[in-house]
DRENGU-124731 format. One line per 8 residues: their letters; for each residue x, y, z of C-alpha. Coordinates in steps of 0.05 Angstrom, whole numbers. Layout:
a = X:Y:Z ~ ...
END
This chain:
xxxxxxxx = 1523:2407:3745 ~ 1488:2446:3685 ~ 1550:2496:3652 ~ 1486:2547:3660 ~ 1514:2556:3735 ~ 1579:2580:3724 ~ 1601:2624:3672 ~ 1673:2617:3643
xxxxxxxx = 1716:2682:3641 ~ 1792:2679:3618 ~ 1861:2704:3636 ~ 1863:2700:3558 ~ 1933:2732:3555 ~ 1958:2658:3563 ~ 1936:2644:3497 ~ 1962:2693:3464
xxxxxxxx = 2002:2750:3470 ~ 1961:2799:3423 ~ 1892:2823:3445 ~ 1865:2800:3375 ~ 1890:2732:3387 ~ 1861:2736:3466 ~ 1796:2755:3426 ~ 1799:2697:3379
xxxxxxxx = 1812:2649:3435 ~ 1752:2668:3478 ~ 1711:2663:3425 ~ 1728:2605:3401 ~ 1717:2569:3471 ~ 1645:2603:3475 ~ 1684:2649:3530 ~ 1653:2719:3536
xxxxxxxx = 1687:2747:3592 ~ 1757:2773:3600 ~ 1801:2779:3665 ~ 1843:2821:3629 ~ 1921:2822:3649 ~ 1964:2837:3584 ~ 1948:2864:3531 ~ 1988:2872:3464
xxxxxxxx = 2046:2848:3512 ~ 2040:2907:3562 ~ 2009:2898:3632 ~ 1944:2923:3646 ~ 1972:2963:3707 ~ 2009:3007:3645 ~ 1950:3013:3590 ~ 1937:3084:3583
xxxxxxxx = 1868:3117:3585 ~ 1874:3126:3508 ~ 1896:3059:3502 ~ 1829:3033:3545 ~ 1778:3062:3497 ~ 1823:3022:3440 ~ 1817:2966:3479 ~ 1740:2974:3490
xxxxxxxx = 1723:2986:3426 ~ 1753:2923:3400 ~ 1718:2878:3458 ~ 1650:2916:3451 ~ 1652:2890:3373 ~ 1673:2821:3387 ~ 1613:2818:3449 ~ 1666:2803:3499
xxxxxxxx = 1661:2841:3566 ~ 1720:2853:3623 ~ 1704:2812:3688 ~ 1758:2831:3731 ~ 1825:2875:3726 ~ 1884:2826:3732 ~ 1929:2866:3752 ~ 2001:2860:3799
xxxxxxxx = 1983:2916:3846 ~ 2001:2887:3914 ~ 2055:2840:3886 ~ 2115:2886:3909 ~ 2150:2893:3978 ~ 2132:2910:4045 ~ 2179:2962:4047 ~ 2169:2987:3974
xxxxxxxx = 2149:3052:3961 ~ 2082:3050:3972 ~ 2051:3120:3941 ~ 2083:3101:3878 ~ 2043:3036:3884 ~ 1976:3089:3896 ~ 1987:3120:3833 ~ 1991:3057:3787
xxxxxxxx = 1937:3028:3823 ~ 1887:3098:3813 ~ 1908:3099:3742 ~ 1887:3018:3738 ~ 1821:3035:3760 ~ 1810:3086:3712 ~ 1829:3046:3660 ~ 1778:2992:3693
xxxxxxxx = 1720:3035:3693 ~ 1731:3052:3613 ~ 1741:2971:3617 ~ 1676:2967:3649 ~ 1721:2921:3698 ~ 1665:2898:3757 ~ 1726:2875:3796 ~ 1800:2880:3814
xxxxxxxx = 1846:2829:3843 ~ 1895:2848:3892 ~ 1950:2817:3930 ~ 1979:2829:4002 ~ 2057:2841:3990 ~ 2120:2799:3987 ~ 2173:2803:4045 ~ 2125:2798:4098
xxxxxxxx = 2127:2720:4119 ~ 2064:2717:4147 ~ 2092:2752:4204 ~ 2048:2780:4265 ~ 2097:2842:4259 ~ 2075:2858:4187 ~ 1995:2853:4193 ~ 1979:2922:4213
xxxxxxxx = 2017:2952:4166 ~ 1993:2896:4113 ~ 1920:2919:4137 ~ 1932:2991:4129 ~ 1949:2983:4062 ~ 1890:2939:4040 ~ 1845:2983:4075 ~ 1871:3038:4023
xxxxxxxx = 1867:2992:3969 ~ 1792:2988:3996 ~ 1773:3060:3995 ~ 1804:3074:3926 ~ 1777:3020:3898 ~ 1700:3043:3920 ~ 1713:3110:3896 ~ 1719:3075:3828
xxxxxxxx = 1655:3033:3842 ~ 1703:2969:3826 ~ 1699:2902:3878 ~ 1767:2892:3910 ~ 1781:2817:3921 ~ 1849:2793:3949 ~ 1889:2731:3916 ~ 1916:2685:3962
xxxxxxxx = 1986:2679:3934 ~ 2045:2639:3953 ~ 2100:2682:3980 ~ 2056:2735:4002 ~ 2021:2750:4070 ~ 1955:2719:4058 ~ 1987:2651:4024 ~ 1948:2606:4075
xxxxxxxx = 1881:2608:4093 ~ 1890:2624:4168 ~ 1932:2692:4143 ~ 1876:2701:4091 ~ 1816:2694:4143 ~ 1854:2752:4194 ~ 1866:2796:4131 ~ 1787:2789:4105
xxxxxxxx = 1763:2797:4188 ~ 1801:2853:4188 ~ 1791:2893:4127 ~ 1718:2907:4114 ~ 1699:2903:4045 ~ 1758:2865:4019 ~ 1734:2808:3984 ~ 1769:2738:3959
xxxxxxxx = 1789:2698:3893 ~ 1795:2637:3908 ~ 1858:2597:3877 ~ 1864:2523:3890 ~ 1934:2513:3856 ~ 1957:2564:3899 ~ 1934:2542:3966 ~ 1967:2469:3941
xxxxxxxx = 2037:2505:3920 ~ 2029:2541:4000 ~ 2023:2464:4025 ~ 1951:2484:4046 ~ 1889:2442:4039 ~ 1842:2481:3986 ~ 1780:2441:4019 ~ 1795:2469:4087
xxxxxxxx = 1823:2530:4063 ~ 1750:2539:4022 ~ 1711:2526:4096 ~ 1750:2583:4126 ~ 1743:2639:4074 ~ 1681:2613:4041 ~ 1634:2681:4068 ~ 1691:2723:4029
xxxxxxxx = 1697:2689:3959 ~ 1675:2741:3902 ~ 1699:2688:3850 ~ 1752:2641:3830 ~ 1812:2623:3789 ~ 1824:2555:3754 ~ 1890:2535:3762 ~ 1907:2463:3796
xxxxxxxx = 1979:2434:3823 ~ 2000:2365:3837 ~ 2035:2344:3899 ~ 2099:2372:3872 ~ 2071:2439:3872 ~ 2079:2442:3792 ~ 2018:2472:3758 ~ 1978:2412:3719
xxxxxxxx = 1906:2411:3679 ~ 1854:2427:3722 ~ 1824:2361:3758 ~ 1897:2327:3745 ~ 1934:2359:3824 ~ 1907:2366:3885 ~ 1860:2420:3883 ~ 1804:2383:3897
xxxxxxxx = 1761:2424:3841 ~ 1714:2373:3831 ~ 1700:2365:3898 ~ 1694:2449:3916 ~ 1665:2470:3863 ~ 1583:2450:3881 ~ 1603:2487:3952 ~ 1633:2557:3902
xxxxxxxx = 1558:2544:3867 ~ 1516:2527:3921 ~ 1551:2592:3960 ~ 1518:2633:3900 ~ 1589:2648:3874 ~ 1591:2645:3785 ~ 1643:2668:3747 ~ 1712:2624:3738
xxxxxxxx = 1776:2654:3711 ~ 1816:2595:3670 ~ 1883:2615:3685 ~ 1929:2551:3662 ~ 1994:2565:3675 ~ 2008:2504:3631 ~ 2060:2542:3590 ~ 2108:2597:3600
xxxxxxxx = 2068:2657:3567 ~ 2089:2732:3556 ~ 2085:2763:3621 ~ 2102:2711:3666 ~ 2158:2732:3690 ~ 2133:2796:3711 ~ 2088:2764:3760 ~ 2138:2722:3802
xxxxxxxx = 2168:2749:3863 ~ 2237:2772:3840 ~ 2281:2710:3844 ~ 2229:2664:3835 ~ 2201:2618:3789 ~ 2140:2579:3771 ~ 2142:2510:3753 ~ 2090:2511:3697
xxxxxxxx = 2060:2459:3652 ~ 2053:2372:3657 ~ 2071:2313:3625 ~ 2024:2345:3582 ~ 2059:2378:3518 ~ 2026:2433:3478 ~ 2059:2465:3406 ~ 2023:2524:3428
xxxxxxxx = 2005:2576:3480 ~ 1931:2572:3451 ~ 1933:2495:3446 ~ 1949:2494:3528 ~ 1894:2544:3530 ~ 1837:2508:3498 ~ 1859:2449:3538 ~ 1847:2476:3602
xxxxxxxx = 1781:2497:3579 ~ 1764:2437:3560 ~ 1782:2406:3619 ~ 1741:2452:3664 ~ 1682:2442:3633 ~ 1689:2360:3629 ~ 1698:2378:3704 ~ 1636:2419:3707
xxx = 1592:2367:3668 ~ 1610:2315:3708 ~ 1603:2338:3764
END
């Protein structure tokens, strides 16, 4: 498969803490977009407006463009407070459209279980997400997540049937760490997917190099092209990385990184990009 039909974007925060050091790393991997999630150690759900036009400036000289908002807003409870969750999530997209974001990725709340009893209320609030999101002119696109309502493909496919306009990123490591097959899981939600994260898990559920679990990325990866789908966000996981915590459900903990050992955040980085696109040649 030519590298010409899929471009490469980042969750470049993995390699480094510091957006200079983000920049350095894209660059450096031929990588000119950015899903952008920290920045300068602060999450992108608490950049300022000020801050954004800092941050801009600094891409727009280095030629690297924001793909996608990575931001937590849906990772909180079913039964948090839920206007409070409004406001962070109107000041993200404001930030995103400084960003020149073309997407945001949500999630679908923790303490839910995939229970019938909590899908209307998880619709309602997706369907928000929806209509805020187009007042900002910004693609919504859902995460399936373990721990959250859509974690499996089934709860996924009733969310995106249910929710017009509510696209998907598709992440393989995550349907693996669910105990969900990511080749079936693709099949089901394949009409949704706006584009996808790289991130792959063994049978153990602990996050490995992509091609090295059970994500089956070699083998979905012609369907994500042949679908008409492009852009790829490397997001590793193979070290712990500033931020990390802040993205687990509270209690929880991801089992990052291999056999594999890196002496750096960056060196895990550029591995994984390597990877991928041994993956994407070879294929």
């Amino acid at each position: 498969m030519s590298t010409e039909k899929i471009i490469l974007c980042g969750f470049a925060d993995e390699a480094d803490p510091m957006l200079d050091g983000q920049i350095e790393a894209l660059k450096a991997n031929g990588i000119s977009l950015l899903e952008i999630r920290g920045v300068d150690g602060k999450s992108i759900v608490d950049v300022t407006v000020e801050e954004a036009k800092e941050i801009k400036a600094k891409l727009d000289a280095n030629g690297i463009e924001v793909w996608s908002l990575g931001s937590p807003i849906g990772k909180i409870k079913i039964d948090d407070d839920f206007d409070k969750e409004i406001a962070r999530y109107r000041n993200l997209l404001e930030v995103g459209n400084i960003l020149g974001a073309r997407c945001v990725r949500l999630f679908s709340f923790y303490g839910t279980d995939a229970k019938p009893e909590y899908f209307e209320t998880v619709c309602e609030r997706l369907k928000k997400y929806v209509e805020i999101a187009n007042e900002y002119g910004i693609v919504p696109c859902h995460e399936n997540e373990k721990g959250i309502y859509g974690e499996k493909a089934a709860q996924c496919l009733e969310i995106h049937k249910a929710v017009p306009g509510l696209k998907a990123v598709f992440d393989p490591a995550n349907f693996v760490q669910a105990d969900q097959n990511t080749l079936e899981a693709w099949e089901m939600l394949e009409e949704y997917v706006y584009y996808g994260h790289i991130k792959d898990a063994d049978k153990d559920k602990k996050v490995v190099p992509p091609g090295c679990g059970e994500g089956h990325i070699a083998e979905y990866l012609p369907k994500f092209v042949a679908k008409g789908c492009k852009v790829l966000t490397l997001e590793p996981h193979l070290t712990a990385f500033v931020g990390l915590a802040d993205l687990e459900e509270e209690g929880a903990k991801s089992d990052v990184g291999s056999a594999i050992k890196f002496e750096s955040n960056r060196a895990a980085f550029d591995y994984a990009v390597d990877s991928l696109k041994a993956i994407i040649e070879n294929i």
